[in-house]
Every structure is written in C-alpha cells, then in structure tokens.
C-alpha positions, 0 to 999 in steps of 0.5 A: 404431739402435733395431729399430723404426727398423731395420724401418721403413727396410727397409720402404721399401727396395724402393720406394727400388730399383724406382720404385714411386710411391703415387698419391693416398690411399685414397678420393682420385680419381686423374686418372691414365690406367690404363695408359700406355708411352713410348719413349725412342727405339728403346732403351728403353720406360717402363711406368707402371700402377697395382696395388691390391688391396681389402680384401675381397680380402686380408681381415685375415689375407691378403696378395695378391702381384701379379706384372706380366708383359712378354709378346711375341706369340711368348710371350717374358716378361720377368719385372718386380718383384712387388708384394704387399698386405698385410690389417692382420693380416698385416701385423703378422704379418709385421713381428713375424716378421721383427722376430724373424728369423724372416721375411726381410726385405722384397724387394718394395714392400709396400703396405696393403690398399685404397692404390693403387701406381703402378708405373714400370718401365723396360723396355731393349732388353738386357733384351728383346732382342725388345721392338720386335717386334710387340705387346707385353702387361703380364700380371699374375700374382695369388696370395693367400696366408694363414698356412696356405694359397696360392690362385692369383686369374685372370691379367689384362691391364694393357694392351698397345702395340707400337713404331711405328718414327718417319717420317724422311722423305727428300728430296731437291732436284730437278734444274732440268731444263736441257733436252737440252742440260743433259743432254749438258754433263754429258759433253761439258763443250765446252757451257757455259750462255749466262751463262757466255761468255766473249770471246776475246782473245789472251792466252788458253791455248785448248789448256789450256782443257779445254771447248774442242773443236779440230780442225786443218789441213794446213800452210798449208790451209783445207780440213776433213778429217774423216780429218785426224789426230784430226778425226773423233771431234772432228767427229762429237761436234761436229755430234751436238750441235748437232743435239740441242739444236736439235731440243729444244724446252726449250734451244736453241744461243745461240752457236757460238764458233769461233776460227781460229788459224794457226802463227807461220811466214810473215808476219803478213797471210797468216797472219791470212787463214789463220786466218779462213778455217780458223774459217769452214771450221769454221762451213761444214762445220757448218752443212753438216750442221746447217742454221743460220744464220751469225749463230748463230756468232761467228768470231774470227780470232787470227791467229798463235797466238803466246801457245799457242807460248810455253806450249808453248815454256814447257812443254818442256824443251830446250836454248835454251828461256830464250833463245827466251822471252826473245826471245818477251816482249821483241820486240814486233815479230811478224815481227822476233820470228819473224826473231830466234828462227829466228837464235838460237843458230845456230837450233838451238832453232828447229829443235827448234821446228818439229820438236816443237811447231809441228805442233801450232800448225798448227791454228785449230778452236777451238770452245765452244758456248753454249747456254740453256733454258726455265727450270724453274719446277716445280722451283722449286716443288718444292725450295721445298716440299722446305725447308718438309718439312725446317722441319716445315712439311707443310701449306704444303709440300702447298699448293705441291706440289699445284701441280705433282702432274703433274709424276712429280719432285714425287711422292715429296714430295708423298706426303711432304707428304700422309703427314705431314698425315694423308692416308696412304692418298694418301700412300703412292699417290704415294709408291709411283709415285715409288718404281716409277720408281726414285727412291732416297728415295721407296724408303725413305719407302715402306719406313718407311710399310709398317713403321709400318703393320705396327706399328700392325696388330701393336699391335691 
C-alpha cells in the first residue's frame, strides 16, 4: 500500500470510530435543528449537534480544536471527543509531518475549515452515573492554535436537556359496591348473593358445607338455648347480620334458608315433626330479634338426617363400619334400616354410633342466608374508563370519568385521564384527594407527577 493511500485512510479513521457525520456541503442549507438529545429509555441519551468553524477563524495557517463538554448542575463533566478544524495551510502542514513521522497521526475527526460536522454521541448511564439527575448542558471548549502560538476562543453553551422520567399510570378496577352485605360475606361466607341459591335435597352434605352456619338441640327438644353447647357465638353472628343488612339501604335479606334436621333414632313421623319444629324455633328465635316477616324464610323439614349419618359413619374408623354402610345403601326402608343396623353384629357397631357420632346428628339449625344489592353502576363507568386508560385511550376514558367525579373511587382515574390529555394542574388535584384517602395507585401516579414536574423545573 503506497503512503498517500496510507494517510488518506488514517484521516477517516477517527470518523469511522466516534460517529461524526458531515452535514450538507459548504454554502448548502441544512434543515437540521442546532441541538437536539433522545433517551433511549432510562439507560442511555444520544446528543446530536453540529461544529464548524470559518475560515476567518482558523485562517490558512491555524487549526481551531473544539471540545464538547457534558456538564451536570453539580459540575460533574464527562469529557466527549475533540474535533479540530484545519486552514489549508495547516492542513498540508500537518499531512507532510505526519507523512514523515514527525506528527502523530490523527485521533480526532479533522474537518476543513468552513464544513459543517455533525456530532452523534451517545452518552450511557456507566459513563455518567449522575446523567439522569436534573439539568444537563453540552459545553464547548474552543482553542486555536498555529505554528507558533495557542490561544484559548470563549467557552459556549450547545444546548441543554435534563431526563423526564415516563408516566406510567396505575390502575386499578374498583369494587362494585355490594352494599353492607357485600362487605359482611367476606368474613362471614354463610352470606351468599340471591344468584347463588341453592334448594335443599336430601342427598346433600350440610356439615361439610363450609357456608352453612347450625346450631343444635337437646335430644328429643325444640326448644333454642343460646348456652346450648356451641349456639351462642353461632346465634349472635346470625341475628348481627341480619340486622345490618336490613338497615342497609343499598342490600337487603332476600332469603333466610333454614333446614331442620333430626337424628335417625325413633320413628320416622315423630322425627320428621321434630325436625320442622327445630327449623321454625330457629326462624322464632330470629325473628324475635330481627322483626321480619315469615315469608322472608324459607323452612325445609329434612326429616332424619340419614345422608349426614353415613358420611359421618363413612368418615370414621371402627370395627363393623362396612357392614353398617352396606345396611345404610341396600335398605331402602327407613325404620327397617334403623332395626337392622341396631342387630348387627350383635349391636356393637351401633353402640360405638350412638356414643360417638349421633350426638352430633341431634341437631336441625342449618342456616344460609341470601342476600341482593342495588347494582353499582358507578363503577361500571369506572372500570370501563379504566380499560380505555389502559388502550391509551384518555380523551374517551375522560368523557365517561366525568360522569361520576362525584364518586371519591373514580378520582385517582380520572386525574389519570386529566393528566394524560393535558389538564395536569386538575389532574393532579384529583389525584392528590385520591391519594389522601389511601388509594395505593393514586400514591404512585402522584409520585411519578411531582418527579416529572421537578424534571422539567430542573431542564429550565
């Protein structure tokens, strides 16, 4: 490779490394804004801005060195790649020196006096640790030198810009408000929502039915004691209730489903009449406290409980318990059932029966309560304005949200809504009373508003 080729690409080498870009030829208008910087998300920003120096600055026989400069409020600096301009003169000078090794070569871009350079540089967040923080400025340093002498020119500003950290708004749906009664299923899950009745039959499981609330009965009783075993809590949790719902205006008791059971032992007519009696005790003593009227309740007489005895019998473990089952699933006489299993095996299984499980069959109080609201249309309108946030849809999210401003669950979206189309003082007010309430998300919009305010006080 002859020398002159040699030189010529160690001339373009410091283009080639540090992104410097020639703009349009000399005397050719250039469309360009002076100054301009992208983020490339919270990592990294890319400065593009452009360097030239006249002819009448460098002369022939001068070279004019720019070094641009990244400068924080706090006077941090990042020092980014010189640029230096050369008069024709110094221009040949320099290439016949470094032709004959007596200058090194060129580390910088080296453009003619009079071109235009424009400079992309991009700026990460490891270079500058403190690049996000407030106002940032590009300084330019500017010496001319000549054969004999180096002169410092005044230091300018390119332009300046600070990071504006993104709105990402949070939010959240609101609950339909269910009314008090709503609020009292989430601890008390022996309240179920009217859609969710269910009638009773004989085959079901009521002791394993984990929403059903029962209290029992002395053997062979009608009467409700409150100090009846574990009736007090069950009782008082019961009436409470009842009573909250009723004097709520925004839900009501649709149904009080009670179901009265009786134990196996005796005969059927007497027990079946036990057991209706047991469920209308259950339906007085509530209505003794909570006036209500009986068509609010709905009493089920399940005579014997024979489908609880034989999960109970099916559940533990004791000597003849197959045989009892078998007795239970291929009799379909009730009282030759009962006459059957007390004869088995000499009616040891049965004693183990009554001794163990049928106590607990001596009880009828099974009680659901079913309950409705007035629908919440507020916070339809909400969670539809809420989708719409999240499609980017803010100007049709607003037109809904301002329906229901009334409404403290609407505010942290609709100053979403507000801030997102440009009405950021409203915005933030209503973001704010959402946050003083304790909303979660409206905490963090405001957070994100007051940064982003700060940001663009500090890029001033």
């Amino acid at each position: 490779m002859n020398k002159n080729r040699l030189h010529t690409l160690l001339a373009l080498l410091p283009l080639l490394l540090f992104g410097f870009q020639p703009a349009a030829a000399q005397g050719e208008a250039s469309t360009e804004l002076p100054f301009s910087h992208e983020w490339i998300g919270n990592e990294a920003v890319r400065l593009r801005f452009p360097l030239t120096a006249s002819d009448s600055l460098t002369g022939r026989d001068y070279a004019v060195c720019y070094t641009p400069l990244l400068v924080s409020g706090t006077r941090d600096t990042l020092r980014l790649s010189s640029v230096i301009f050369r008069g024709t003169r110094n221009r040949r000078r320099t290439e016949r020196q470094r032709y004959f090794g007596e200058t090194a070569a060129a580390q910088w871009a080296e453009p003619a006096a009079g071109d235009t350079l424009w400079v992309e540089r991009t700026v990460t967040l490891a270079e500058a640790p403190w690049l996000l923080n407030g106002r940032q400025c590009v300084q330019l340093l500017a010496e001319r030198e000549g054969c004999c002498r180096m002169e410092l020119l005044p230091e300018r500003q390119l332009g300046c810009f600070a990071y504006i950290p993104p709105f990402v708004p949070r939010i959240q749906p609101v609950e339909d408000n269910t009314g008090k009664a709503g609020e009292l299923q989430r601890t008390n899950p022996v309240l179920q929502h009217i859609s969710k009745y269910r009638p009773y039959d004989e085959t079901r499981i009521l002791r394993k039915e984990s929403d059903m609330l029962f209290v029992n009965f002395p053997l062979n009783k009608t009467t409700l004691l409150h100090d009846f075993r574990s009736n007090g809590p069950t009782l008082d949790t019961i009436v409470s209730i009842t009573r909250q719902i009723m004097a709520d205006t925004t839900s009501t008791v649709k149904l009080i489903q009670i179901v009265g059971l009786a134990s196996v032992e005796g005969s059927i007519s007497h027990n079946c009449r036990l057991a209706e009696q047991r469920a209308v005790a259950l339906r007085q003593y509530i209505q003794q406290r909570v006036p209500s009227a009986n068509a609010l309740y709905e009493i089920c007489n399940g005579c014997e409980g024979w489908s609880e005895l034989r999960d109970q019998i099916n559940d533990s473990d004791f000597e003849g318990r197959e045989g009892l089952l078998d007795i239970i699933d291929h009799t379909p006489d009730a009282n030759e059932r009962e006459r059957r299993m007390k004869r088995y095996q000499g009616g040891r299984p049965w004693a183990y029966v009554r001794q163990n499980i049928l106590q607990d069959q001596r009880n009828s109080g099974y009680l659901r309560i079913y309950y409705d609201y007035v629908p919440d249309s507020a916070a339809a309108v909400i969670n539809a304005a809420s989708a719409l946030l999240q499609q980017d849809r803010a100007a049709e999210a607003l037109a809904q949200l301002r329906t229901v401003q009334a409404d403290p669950r609407s505010w942290n979206a609709l100053g979403t809504a507000l801030y997102l189309t440009g009405q950021e003082a409203e915005g933030m007010a209503y973001i704010r009373r959402a946050a003083e309430q304790g909303n979660p998300q409206a905490i963090d919009n405001l957070q994100q508003m007051e940064a982003i305010t700060a940001a663009r006080e500090a890029a001033q």
